[in-house]
N, C-alpha and C positions, 0 to 999 in steps of 0.2 A: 662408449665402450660396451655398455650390458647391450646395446643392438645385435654388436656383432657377437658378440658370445654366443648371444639368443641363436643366431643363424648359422655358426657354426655348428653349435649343436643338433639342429635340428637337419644340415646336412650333411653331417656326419654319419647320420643314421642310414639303417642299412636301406631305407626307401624314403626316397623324397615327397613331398604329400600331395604333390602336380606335377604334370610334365608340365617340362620346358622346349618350347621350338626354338629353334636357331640352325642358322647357315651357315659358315664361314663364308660363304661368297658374299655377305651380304656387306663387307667393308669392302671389297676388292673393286671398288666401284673409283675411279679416275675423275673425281668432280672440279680439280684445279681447287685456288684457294677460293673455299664456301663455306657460307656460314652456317650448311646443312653436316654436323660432322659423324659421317659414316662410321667413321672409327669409336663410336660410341659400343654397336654393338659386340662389336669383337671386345673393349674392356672390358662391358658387364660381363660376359660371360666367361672371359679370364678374372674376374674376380669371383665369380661361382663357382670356380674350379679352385682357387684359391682356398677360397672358404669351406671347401669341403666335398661339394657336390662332382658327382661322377658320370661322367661321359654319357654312361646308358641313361640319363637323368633327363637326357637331352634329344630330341627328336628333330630330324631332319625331311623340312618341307619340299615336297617336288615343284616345279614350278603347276602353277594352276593351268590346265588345258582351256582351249578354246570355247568350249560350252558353258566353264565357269565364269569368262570373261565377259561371254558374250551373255549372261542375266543380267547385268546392267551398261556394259558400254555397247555401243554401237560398231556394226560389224565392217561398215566403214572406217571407222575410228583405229578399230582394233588392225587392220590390213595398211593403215597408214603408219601406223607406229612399228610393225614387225618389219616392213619395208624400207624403212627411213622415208618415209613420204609425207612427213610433218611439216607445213607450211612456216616460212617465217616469224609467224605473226604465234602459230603454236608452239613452235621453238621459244621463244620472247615468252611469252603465257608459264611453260615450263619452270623457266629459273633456275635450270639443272642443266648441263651438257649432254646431250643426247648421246648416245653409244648404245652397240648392242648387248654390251654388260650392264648398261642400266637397265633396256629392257628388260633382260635376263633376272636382273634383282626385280624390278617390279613384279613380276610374273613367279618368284620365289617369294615372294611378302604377300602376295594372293596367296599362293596355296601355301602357307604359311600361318595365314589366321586363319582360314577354312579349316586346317589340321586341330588349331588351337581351341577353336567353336567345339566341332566333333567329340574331341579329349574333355573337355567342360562339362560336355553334356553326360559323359560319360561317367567322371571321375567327380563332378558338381565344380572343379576350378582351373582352367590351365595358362601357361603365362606364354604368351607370344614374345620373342627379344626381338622385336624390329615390329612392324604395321603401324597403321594408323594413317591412311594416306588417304585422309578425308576431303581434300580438296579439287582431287581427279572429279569429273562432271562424268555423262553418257559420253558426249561426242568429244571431248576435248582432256585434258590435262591441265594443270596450271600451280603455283606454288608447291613446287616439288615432288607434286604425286604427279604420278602418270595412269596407273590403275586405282582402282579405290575397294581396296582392298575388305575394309569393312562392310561397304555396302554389297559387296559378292557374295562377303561369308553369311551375311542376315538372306538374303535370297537364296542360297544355297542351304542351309539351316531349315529353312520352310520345304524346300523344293523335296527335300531326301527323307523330309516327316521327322527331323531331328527333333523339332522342336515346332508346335504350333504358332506361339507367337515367340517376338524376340524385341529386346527393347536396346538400344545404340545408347548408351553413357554416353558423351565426347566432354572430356574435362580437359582437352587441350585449348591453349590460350585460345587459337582461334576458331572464328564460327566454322564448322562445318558443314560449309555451302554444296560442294560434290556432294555429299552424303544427303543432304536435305531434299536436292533438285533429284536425284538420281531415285530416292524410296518415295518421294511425296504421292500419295493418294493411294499406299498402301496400308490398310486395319491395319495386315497382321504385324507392321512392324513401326515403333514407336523411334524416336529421334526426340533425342532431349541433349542440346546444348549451352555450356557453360561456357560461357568465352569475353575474351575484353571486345566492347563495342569499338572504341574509337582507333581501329588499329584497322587492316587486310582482314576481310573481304571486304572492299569496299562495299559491294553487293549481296546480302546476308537472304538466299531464296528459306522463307520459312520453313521451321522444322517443327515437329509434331509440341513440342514446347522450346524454346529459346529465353535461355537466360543471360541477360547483358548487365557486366560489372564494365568496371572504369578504372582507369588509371589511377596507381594510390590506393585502392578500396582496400586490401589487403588481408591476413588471415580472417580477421573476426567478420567481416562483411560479406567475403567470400562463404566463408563456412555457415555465416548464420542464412544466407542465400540459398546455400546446394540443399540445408537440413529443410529448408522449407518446403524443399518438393520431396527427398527422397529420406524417407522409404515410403513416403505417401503413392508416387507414380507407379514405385511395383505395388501398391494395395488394388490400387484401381489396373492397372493394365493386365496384371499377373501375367508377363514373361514368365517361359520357359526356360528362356537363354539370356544373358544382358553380356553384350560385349561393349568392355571399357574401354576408352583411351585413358591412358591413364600417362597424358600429356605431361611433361619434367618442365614445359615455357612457362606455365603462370610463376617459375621462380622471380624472388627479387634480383639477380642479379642476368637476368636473362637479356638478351642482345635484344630481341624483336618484341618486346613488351614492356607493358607498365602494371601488372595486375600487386605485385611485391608481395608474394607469398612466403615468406619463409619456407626451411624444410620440413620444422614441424609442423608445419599449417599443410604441406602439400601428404606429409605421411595421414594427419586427419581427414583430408580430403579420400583417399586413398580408402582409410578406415570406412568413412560415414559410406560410399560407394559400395565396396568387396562385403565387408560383414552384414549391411541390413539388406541385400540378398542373400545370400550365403543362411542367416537366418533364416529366411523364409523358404530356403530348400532351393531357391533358383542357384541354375548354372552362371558360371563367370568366366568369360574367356577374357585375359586383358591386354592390350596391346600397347607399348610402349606412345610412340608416338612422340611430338615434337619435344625439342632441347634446346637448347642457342646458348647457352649458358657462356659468357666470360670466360671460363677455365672449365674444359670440359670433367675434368674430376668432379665439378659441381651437379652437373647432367646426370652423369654415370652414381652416383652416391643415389640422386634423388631417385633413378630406376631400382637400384638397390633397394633402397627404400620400399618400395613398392611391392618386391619381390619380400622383403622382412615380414611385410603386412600381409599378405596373401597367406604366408607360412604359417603364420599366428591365426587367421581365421579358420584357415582347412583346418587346422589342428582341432580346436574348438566346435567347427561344424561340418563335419566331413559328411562326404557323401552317402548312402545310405549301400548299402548291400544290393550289387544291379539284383534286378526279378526280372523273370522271363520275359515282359517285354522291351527292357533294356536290354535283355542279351540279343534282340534281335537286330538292333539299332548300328548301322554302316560304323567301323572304325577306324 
């Protein structure tokens, strides 16, 4: 109960201490019965509005153009999917029902955390309500993503001088293989994931660090895991920018895992991430990312969650007063 108080409070107030992206298109998506559920993000955000927060709180992504697409997928890739020209075999890979509204959401969840990046860098924290689609590759799609949203916004973050380096959290259950194959053999951008080994991707293409837990390991093993690299990786990397997934599946009672995190363990999880940047002055853009939860109210609490913790850090280390070369900076 003192959670919610805390967040009510705090957006209640006449300005909220990040924006927030979201779509309403982004549930209007026709998946049949899947155990991917859309309608997550239309809760969270009817429960933000609940709890206080207001409309203007909220920023609406345009779908990403062609040139942002094409910084990591390939431009055959990208003319097969706007086409419906997806082979069976990429259909199957997907896991999703193909439609041109899914496209349409894919391509709103790209410029969606591109926005969310930008607003970070700007404000030092902003919270994306949908992204995370780290499993899209260059040439292909597969486990629900179709664009890979994160790894466009880190390429785009460079590309526009937002940010020199940028470093990829991924604390969703699983490895982030599109994201790993898709940035490998770039300096400027780091890749550290947290994920369960013995589950999807079968095929785990390295990432700049990879950390593998296991079925059962649970909050303390989890935790005393993530605290051994970070806030050591921003010491040595020092990002600019660090975009989170800030994944709700390592829950215990999640459909597609065995990781058994509690929610307090997934709100410290949350903490050790958002704060020991945020401390050291780095930007934080965070993206929701995967769920599967038994009873979606369980999903939707742990984003909440997430969003409670963000509120509680900006508060504490807000952004510094932009200077002239931040005012020059695209927003």
């Amino acid at each position: 109960m003192g959670d919610l108080l805390d967040l009510v409070k705090v957006l209640a107030g006449k300005r909220f201490p990040f924006q927030l992206i979201y779509s309403n298109e982004y549930w209007m998506v026709e998946t049949g019965k899947h155990v991917f559920p859309l309608q997550k993000y239309r809760l969270v955000y009817e429960n933000l509005l609940a709890m206080g927060a207001k409309k203007e709180n909220f920023l609406r992504p345009r779908p990403a153009p062609d040139e942002d697409i094409l910084l990591v997928h390939h431009p055959r890739y990208l003319k097969r999917v706007k086409t419906a020209g997806l082979s069976v075999a990429e259909l199957k890979a997907l896991e999703v029902r193909y439609s041109p509204e899914l496209v349409r959401f894919a391509l709103l969840s790209v410029g969606g955390t591109v926005l969310a990046a930008r607003k970070a860098v700007r404000a030092g924290l902003a919270i994306h309500i949908g992204g995370g689609f780290h499993h899209a590759f260059p040439d292909h799609g597969e486990g629900f993503c179709l664009f890979n949203d994160v790894a466009v916004a880190a390429r785009k973050a460079v590309a526009e001088g937002l940010a020199k380096r940028v470093m990829i959290v991924d604390c969703d259950l699983h490895q982030g293989n599109g994201t790993a194959a898709a940035l490998a053999g770039r300096p400027e951008i780091f890749t550290l994931s947290v994920h369960q080994m013995d589950i999807y991707p079968a095929d785990k293409p390295a990432s700049t660090i990879d950390i593998g837990l296991y079925a059962g390991d649970g909050d303390a093993k989890y935790l005393e895991t993530l605290r051994a690299h970070i806030p050591k990786v921003y010491h040595e990397f020092r990002p600019d920018l660090v975009l989170y997934l800030a994944g709700a599946d390592p829950y215990e009672k999640d459909q597609l895992g065995g990781l058994a995190l509690t929610k307090a363990g997934l709100k410290e999880r949350d903490k050790t991430v958002i704060e020991s940047a945020r401390r050291l002055g780095i930007a934080v853009a965070v993206v929701l990312a995967g769920g599967y939860a038994l009873e979606i109210k369980d999903t939707v609490d742990i984003h909440l969650n997430t969003v409670r913790i963000a509120q509680r850090v900006q508060r504490v280390y807000p952004a510094p007063p932009p200077g002239p070369a931040d005012a020059r900076r695209p927003v």
